[in-house]
N, C-alpha and C positions, 0 to 999 in steps of 0.2 A: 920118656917122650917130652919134648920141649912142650912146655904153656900147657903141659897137663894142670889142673886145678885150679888155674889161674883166671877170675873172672874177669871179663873185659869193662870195660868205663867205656858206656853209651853213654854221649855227648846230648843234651838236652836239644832241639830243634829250634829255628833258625827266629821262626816266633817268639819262646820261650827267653832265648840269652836277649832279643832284643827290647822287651817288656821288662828283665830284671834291668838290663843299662839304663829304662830310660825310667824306672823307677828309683834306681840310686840316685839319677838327675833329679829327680820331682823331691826325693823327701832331703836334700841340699838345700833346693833352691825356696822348699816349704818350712824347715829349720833354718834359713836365713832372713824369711820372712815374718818370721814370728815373732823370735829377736827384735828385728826392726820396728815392728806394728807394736810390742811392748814398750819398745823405749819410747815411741811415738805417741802411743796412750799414755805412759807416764807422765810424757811432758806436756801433756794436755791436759791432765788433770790435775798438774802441778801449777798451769797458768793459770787454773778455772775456767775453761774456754770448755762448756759443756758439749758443744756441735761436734767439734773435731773431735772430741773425746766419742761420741759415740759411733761416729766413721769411722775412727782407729777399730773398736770394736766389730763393725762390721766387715772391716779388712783380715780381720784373725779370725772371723766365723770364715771368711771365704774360704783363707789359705787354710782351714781345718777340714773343710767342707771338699775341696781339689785334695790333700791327701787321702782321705777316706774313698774316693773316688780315685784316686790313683791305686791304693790298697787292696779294692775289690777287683779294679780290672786283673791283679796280677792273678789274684784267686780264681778269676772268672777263667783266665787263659790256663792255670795248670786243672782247673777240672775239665776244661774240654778236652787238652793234652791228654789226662788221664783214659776218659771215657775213648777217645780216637785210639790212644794206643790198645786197648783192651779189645775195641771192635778188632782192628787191625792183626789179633794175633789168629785169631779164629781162623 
């Protein structure tokens, strides 16, 4: 019998693919951020310009602070995935 034993590839939901795309956008645009706010710090504390030096600083707690927050939302969206699918079978 044709596609006897053969299990099929359920497609994750329309939620899910679009929370992973726009989290590959987020930890891009937070790994080019960080880079940036480094080199920025550097060269602030290379001028001795203490002020900007600590606003560089405050600008890389942010961009750590939106990934950790970009991070959980994705966790937060496959356990509800998980629990809906599970209600869903019953």
């Amino acid at each position: 019998m044709k596609g006897e034993g053969l299990e099929t590839k359920q497609n994750p939901p329309l939620l899910v693919r679009i929370a992973k795309i726009l989290l590959r956008f987020t930890v891009m645009l937070s790994v080019t951020m960080i880079i940036y706010n480094t080199i920025l710090y550097a060269m602030k504390v290379m001028g001795g310009d203490d002020y900007l030096s600590k606003e560089s600083l405050k600008k890389l707690s942010y961009v750590g602070l939106g990934l950790v927050l970009a991070l959980s939302s994705v966790i937060l969206i496959n356990v509800i995935r998980s629990i809906s699918t599970t209600l869903l079978r019953v």
